[in-house]
C-alpha positions in Angstrom: 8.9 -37.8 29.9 9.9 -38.4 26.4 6.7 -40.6 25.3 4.4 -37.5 27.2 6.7 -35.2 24.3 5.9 -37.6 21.8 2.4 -38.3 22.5 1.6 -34.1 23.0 3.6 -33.9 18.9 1.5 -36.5 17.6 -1.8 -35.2 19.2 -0.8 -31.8 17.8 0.0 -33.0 14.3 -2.8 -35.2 14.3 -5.3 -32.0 15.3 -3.6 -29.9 12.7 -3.9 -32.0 10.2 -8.2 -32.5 11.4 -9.0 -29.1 11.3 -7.7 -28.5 7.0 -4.1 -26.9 7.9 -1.9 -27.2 4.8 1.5 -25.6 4.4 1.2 -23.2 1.5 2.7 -24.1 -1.3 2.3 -26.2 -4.4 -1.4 -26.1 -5.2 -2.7 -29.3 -6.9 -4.3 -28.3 -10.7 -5.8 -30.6 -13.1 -4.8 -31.3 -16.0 -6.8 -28.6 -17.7 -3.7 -25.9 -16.3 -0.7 -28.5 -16.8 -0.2 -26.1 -20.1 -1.1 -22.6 -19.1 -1.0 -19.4 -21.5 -0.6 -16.0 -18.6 -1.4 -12.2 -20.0 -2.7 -9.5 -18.3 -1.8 -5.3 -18.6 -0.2 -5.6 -15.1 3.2 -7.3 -15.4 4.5 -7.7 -11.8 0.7 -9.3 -11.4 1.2 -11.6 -14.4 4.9 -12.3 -13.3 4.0 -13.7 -9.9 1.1 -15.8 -11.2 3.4 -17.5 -13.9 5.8 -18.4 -11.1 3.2 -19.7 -9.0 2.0 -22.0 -12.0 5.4 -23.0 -12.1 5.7 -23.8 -9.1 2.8 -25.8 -8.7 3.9 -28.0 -11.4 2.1 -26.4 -14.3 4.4 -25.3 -17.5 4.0 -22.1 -18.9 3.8 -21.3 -22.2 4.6 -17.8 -24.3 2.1 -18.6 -27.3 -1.6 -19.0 -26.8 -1.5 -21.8 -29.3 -2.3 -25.2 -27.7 -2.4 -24.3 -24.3 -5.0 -23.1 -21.7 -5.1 -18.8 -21.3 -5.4 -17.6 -18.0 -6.0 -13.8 -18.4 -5.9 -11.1 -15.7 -9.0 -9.3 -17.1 -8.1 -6.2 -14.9 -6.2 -5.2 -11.8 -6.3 -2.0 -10.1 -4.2 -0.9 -7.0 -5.1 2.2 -5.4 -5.1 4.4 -2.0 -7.9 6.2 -0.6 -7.8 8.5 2.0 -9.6 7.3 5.4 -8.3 9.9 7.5 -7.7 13.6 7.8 -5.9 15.5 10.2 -7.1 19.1 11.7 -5.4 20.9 8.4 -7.1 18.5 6.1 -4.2 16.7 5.5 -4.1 12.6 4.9 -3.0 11.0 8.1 -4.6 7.4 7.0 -5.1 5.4 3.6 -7.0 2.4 2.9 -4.7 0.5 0.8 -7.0 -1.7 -2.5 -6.0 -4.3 -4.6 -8.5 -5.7 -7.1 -8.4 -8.3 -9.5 -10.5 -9.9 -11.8 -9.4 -13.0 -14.2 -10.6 -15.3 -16.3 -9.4 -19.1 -17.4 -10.3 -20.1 -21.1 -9.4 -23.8 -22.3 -7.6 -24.3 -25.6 -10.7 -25.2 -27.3 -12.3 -22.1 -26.4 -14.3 -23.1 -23.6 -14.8 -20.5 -20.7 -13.9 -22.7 -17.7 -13.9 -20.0 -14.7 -14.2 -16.4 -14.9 -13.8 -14.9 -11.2 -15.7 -11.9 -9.5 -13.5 -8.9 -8.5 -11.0 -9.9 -5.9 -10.5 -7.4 -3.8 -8.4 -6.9 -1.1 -7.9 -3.9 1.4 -5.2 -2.7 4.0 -5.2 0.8 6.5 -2.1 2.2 6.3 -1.3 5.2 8.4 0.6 8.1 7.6 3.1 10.2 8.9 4.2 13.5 6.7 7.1 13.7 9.4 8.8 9.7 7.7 8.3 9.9 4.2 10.8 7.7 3.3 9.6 5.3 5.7 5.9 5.3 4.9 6.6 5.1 1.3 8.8 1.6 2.0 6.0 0.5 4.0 3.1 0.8 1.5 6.0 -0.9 -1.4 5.5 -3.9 1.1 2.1 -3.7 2.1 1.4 -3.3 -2.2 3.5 -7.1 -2.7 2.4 -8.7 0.4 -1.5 -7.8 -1.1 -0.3 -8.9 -4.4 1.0 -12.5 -2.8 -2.0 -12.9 -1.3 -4.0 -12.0 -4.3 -2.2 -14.6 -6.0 -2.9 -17.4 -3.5 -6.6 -16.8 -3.9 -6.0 -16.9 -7.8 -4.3 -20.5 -7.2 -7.0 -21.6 -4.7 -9.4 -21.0 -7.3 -7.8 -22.5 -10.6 -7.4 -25.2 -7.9 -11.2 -25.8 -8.1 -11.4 -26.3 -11.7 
């Protein structure tokens, strides 16, 4: 019984490991982003990307000076209505976060500049649980801008 346990642990590890699966987590950056420069206009944006450089093992530095810039060109979050109800009022949103940014080396050297990331949620809406809905969309708004990040990563990863 316990080597069938073992064996069915080991074949599962061994698949997950086969098909890509990784934990997230630290992201592996060359040495390019080991001293990395972070501005953008959005401040929680720029906040969560210096903490993932950090994390990953990059340090981040307050002066431009010596050290590569990564700069959030432009991010935008907004809600659209999707639906309407019989009085014409909103009973759905579509959620959008979009993100462009652009990696530039200390000698000047453009060395990625990304398309628009964009991603997009439906949040539906419910005039009866304000307080509710409006808690809901705070957490929908920071799990898009986690997962905003983790593209970000994945693709100074690539350079």
């Amino acid at each position: 019984m316990r080597k069938l346990a073992l064996l069915m642990t080991l074949s599962a590890a061994l698949f997950a490991a086969g098909c890509g699966f990784h934990l997230r987590g630290k992201v592996e950056l060359s040495p390019e982003l080991m001293n990395v420069y972070v501005e953008g206009s959005d401040p929680e944006l720029v906040n969560d990307l210096k903490d993932s450089l950090d994390f990953s093992g990059a340090t981040v530095v307050s002066s431009p000076a010596s050290a590569t810039s990564a700069v959030v060109l432009e991010s935008r979050y907004e809600r659209v209505v999707r639906t309407l109800d019989s009085r014409g009022l909103a009973t759905g949103y579509v959620l959008r976060y979009d993100a462009r940014f652009r990696v530039i080396s200390s000698e000047g050297e453009r060395l990625h500049e990304s398309g628009v990331i964009t991603l997009k949620r439906n949040f539906d809406f419910d005039a009866t649980q304000v307080l509710q809905k409006e808690s809901e969309e705070e957490f929908l708004r920071e799990d898009m801008r986690e997962q905003l990040i983790q593209q970000v990563m994945r693709q100074l990863s690539a350079i």
